[in-house]
N, CA, C and O atoms as CSV, one atom per row, in Angstrom:
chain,resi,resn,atom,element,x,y,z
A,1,UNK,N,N,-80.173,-43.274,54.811
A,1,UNK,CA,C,-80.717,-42.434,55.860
A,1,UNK,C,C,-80.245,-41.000,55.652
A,1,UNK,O,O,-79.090,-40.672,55.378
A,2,UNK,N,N,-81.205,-40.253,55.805
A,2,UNK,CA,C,-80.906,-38.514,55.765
A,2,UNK,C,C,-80.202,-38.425,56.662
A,2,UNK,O,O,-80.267,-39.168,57.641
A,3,UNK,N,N,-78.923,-36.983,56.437
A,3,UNK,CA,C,-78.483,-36.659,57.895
A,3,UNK,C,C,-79.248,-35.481,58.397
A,3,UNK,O,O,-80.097,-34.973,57.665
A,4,UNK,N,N,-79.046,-35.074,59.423
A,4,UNK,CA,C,-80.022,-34.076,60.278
A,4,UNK,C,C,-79.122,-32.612,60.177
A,4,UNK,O,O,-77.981,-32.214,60.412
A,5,UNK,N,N,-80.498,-32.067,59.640
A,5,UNK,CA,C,-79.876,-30.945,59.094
A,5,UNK,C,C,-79.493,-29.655,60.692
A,5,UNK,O,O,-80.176,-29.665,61.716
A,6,UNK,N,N,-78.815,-29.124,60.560
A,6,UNK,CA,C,-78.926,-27.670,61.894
A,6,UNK,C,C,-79.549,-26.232,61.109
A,6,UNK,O,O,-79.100,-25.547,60.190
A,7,UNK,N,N,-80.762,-26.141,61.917
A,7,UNK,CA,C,-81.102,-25.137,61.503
A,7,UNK,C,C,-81.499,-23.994,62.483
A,7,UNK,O,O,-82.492,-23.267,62.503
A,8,UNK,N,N,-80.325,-24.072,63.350
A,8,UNK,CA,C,-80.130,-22.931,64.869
A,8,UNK,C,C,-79.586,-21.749,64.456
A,8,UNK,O,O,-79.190,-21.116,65.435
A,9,UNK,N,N,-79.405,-21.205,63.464
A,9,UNK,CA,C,-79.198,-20.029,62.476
A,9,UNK,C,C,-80.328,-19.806,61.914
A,9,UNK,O,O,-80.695,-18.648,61.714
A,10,UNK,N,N,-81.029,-20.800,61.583
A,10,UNK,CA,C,-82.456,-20.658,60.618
A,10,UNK,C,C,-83.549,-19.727,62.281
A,10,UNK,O,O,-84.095,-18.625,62.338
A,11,UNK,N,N,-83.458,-20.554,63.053
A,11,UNK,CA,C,-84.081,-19.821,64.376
A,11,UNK,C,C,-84.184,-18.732,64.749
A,11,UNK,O,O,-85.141,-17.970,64.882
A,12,UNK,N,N,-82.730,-18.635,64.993
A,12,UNK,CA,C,-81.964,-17.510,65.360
A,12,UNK,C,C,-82.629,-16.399,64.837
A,12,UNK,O,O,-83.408,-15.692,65.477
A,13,UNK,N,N,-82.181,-16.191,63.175
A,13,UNK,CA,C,-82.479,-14.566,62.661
A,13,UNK,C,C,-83.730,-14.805,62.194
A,13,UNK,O,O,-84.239,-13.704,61.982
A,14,UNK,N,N,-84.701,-15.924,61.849
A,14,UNK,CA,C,-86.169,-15.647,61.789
A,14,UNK,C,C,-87.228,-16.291,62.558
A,14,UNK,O,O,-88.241,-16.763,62.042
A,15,UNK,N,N,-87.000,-16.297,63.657
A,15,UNK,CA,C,-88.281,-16.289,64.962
A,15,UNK,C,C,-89.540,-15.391,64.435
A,15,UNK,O,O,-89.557,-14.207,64.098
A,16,UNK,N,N,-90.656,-16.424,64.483
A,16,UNK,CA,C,-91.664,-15.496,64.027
A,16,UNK,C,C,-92.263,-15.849,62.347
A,16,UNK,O,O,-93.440,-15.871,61.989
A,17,UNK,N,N,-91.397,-16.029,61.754
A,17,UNK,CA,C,-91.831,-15.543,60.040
A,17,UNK,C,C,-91.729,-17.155,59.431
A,17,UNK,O,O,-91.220,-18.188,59.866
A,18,UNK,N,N,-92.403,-16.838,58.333
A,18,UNK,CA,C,-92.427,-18.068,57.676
A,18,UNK,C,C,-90.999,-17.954,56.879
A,18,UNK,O,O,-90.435,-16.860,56.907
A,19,UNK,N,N,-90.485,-18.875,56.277
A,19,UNK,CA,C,-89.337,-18.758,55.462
A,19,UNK,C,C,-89.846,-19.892,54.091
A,19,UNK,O,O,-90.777,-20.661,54.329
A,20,UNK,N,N,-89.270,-19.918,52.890
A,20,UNK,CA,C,-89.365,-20.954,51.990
A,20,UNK,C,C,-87.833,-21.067,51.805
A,20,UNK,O,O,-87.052,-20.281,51.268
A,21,UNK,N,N,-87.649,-22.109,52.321
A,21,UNK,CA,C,-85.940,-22.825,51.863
A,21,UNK,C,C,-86.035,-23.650,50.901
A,21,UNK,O,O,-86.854,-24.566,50.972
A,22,UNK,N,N,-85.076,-23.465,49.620
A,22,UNK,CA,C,-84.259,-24.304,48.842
A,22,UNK,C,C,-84.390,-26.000,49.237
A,22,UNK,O,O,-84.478,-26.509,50.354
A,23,UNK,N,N,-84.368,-26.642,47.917
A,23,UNK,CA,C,-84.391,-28.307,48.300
A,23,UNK,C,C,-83.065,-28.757,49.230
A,23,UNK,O,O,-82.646,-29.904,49.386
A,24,UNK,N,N,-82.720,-27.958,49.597
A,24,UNK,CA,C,-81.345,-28.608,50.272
A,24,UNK,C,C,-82.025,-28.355,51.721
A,24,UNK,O,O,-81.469,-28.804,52.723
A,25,UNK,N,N,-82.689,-27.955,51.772
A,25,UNK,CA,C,-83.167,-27.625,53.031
A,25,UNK,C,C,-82.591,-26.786,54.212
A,25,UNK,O,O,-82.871,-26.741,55.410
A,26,UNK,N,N,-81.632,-26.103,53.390
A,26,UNK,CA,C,-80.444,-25.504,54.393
A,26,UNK,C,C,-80.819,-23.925,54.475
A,26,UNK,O,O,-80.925,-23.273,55.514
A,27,UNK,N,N,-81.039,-23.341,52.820
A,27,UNK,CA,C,-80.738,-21.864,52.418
A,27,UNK,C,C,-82.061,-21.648,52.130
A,27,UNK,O,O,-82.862,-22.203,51.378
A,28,UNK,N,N,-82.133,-20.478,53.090
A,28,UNK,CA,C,-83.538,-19.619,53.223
A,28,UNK,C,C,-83.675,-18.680,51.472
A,28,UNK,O,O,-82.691,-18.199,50.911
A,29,UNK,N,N,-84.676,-18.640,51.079
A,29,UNK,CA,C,-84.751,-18.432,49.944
A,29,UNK,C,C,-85.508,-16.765,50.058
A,29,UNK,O,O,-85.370,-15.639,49.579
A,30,UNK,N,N,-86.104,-17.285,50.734
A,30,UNK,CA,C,-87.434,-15.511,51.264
A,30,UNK,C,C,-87.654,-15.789,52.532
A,30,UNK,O,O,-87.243,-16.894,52.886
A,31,UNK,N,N,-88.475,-14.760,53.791
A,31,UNK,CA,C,-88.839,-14.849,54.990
A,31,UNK,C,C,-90.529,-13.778,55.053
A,31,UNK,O,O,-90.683,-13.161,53.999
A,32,UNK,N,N,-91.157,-13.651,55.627
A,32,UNK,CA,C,-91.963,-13.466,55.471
A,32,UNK,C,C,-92.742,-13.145,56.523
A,32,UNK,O,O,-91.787,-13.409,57.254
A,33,UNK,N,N,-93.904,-12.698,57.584
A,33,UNK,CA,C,-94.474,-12.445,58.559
A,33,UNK,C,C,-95.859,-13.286,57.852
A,33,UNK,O,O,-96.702,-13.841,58.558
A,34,UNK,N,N,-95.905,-13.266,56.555
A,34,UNK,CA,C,-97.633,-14.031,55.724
A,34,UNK,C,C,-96.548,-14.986,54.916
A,34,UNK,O,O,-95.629,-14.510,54.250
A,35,UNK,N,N,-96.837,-16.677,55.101
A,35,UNK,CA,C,-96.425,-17.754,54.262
A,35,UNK,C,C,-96.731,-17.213,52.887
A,35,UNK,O,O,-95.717,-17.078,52.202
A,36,UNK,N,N,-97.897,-16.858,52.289
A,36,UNK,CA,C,-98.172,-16.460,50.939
A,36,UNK,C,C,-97.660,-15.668,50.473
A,36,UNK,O,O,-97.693,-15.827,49.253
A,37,UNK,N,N,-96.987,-14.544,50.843
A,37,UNK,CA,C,-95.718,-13.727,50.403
A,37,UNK,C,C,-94.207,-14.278,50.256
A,37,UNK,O,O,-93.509,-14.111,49.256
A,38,UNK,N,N,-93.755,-15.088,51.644
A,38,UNK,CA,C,-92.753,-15.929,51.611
A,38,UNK,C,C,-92.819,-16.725,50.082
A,38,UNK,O,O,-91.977,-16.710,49.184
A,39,UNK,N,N,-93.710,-17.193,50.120
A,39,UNK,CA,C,-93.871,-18.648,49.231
A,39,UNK,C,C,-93.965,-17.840,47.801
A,39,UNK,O,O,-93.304,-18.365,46.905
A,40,UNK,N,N,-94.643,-16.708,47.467
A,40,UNK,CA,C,-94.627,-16.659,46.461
A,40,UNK,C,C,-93.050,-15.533,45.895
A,40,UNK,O,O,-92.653,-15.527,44.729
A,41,UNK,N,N,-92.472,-14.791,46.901
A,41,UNK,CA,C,-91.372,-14.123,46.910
A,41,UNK,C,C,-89.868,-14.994,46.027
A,41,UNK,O,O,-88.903,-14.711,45.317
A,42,UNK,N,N,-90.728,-16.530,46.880
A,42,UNK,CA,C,-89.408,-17.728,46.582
A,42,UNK,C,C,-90.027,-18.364,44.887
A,42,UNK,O,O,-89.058,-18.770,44.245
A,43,UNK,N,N,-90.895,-18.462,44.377
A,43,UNK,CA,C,-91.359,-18.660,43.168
A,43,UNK,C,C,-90.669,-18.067,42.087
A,43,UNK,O,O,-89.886,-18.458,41.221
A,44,UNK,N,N,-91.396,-16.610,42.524
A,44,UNK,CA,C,-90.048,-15.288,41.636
A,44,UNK,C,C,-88.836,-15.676,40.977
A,44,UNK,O,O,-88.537,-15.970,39.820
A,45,UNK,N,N,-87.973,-15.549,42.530
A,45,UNK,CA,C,-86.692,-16.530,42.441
A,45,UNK,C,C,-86.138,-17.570,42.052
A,45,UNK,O,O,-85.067,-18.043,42.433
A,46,UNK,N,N,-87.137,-18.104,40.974
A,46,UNK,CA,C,-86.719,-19.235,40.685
A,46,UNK,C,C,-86.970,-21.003,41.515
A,46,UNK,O,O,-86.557,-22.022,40.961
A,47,UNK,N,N,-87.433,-21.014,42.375
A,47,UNK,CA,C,-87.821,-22.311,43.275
A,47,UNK,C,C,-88.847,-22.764,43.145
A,47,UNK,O,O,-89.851,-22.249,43.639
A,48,UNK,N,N,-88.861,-23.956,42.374
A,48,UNK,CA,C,-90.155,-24.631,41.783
A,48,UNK,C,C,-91.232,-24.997,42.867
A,48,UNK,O,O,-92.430,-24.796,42.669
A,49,UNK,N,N,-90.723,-25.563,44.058
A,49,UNK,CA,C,-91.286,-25.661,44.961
A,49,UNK,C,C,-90.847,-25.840,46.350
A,49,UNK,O,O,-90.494,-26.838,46.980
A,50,UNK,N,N,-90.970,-24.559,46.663
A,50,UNK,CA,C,-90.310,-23.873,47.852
A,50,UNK,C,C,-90.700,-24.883,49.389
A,50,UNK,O,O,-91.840,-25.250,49.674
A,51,UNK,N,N,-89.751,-25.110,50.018
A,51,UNK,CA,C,-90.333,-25.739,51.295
A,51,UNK,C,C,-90.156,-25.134,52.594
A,51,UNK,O,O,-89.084,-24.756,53.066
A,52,UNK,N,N,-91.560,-25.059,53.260
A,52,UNK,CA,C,-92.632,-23.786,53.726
A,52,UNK,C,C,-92.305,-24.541,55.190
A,52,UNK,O,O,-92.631,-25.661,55.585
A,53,UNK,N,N,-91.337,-23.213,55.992
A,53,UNK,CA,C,-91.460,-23.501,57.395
A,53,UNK,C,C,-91.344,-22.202,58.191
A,53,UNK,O,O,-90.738,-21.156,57.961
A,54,UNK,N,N,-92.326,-22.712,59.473
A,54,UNK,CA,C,-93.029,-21.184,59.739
A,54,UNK,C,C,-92.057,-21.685,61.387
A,54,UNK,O,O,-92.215,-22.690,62.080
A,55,UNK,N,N,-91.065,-20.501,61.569
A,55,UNK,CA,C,-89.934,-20.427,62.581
A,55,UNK,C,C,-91.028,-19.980,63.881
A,55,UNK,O,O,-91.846,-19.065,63.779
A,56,UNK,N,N,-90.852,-20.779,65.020
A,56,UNK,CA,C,-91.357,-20.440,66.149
A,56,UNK,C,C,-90.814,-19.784,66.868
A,56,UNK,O,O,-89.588,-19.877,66.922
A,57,UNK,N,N,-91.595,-18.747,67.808
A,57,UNK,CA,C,-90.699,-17.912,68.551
A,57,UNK,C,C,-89.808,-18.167,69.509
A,57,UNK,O,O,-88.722,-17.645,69.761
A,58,UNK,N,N,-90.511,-19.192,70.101
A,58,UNK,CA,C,-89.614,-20.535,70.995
A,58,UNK,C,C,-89.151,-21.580,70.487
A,58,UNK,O,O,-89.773,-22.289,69.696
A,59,UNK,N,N,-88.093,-21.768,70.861
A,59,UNK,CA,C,-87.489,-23.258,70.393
A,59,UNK,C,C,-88.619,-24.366,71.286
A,59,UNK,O,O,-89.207,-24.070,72.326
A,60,UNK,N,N,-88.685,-25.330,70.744
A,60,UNK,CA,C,-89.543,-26.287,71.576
A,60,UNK,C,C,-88.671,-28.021,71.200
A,60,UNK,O,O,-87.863,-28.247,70.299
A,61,UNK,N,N,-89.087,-28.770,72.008
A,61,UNK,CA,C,-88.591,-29.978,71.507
A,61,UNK,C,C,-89.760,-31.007,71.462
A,61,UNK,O,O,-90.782,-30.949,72.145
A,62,UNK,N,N,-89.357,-32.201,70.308
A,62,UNK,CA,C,-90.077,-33.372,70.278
A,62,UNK,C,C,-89.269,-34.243,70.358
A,62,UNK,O,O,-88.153,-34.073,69.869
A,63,UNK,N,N,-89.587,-35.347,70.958
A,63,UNK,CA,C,-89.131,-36.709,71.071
A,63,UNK,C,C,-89.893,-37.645,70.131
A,63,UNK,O,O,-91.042,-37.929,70.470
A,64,UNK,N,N,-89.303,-38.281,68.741
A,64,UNK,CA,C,-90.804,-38.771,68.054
A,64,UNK,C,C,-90.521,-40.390,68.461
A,64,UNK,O,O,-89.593,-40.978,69.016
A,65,UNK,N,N,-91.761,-40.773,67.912
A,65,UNK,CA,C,-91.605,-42.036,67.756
A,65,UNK,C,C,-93.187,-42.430,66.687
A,65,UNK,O,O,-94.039,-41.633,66.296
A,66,UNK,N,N,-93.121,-43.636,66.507
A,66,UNK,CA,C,-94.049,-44.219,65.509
A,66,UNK,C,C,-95.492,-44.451,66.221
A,66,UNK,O,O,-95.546,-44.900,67.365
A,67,UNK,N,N,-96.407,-44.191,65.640
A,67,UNK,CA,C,-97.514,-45.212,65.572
A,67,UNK,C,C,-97.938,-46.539,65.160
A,67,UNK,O,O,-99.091,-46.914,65.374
């Protein structure tokens, strides 16, 4: 089982922007206001394949469960 990552720093300084983080899922690699700049900023850099999350301005919550 994965552990659950904290990403209330990730929130924090980019509300708003897309970011592409590193496979660790921790370290913001680029940030961005357009995913396609983010994403390709993090390419540059070396990240084969950047994973693309677009920070909301609000925190929101889900409760999941299965189908």
């Amino acid at each position: 089982m994965k552990n659950t990552i904290n990403w209330t720093n990730i929130f924090k300084k980019y509300k708003g922007l897309w970011v592409a983080l590193d496979k660790d899922e921790k370290t913001v690699i680029s940030s961005s206001e357009n995913a396609k700049e983010a994403y390709e900023e993090a390419i540059k850099k070396g990240i084969k394949v950047p994973i693309m999350l677009n920070v909301p301005l609000e925190p929101n919550s889900f409760v999941g469960g299965s189908f």
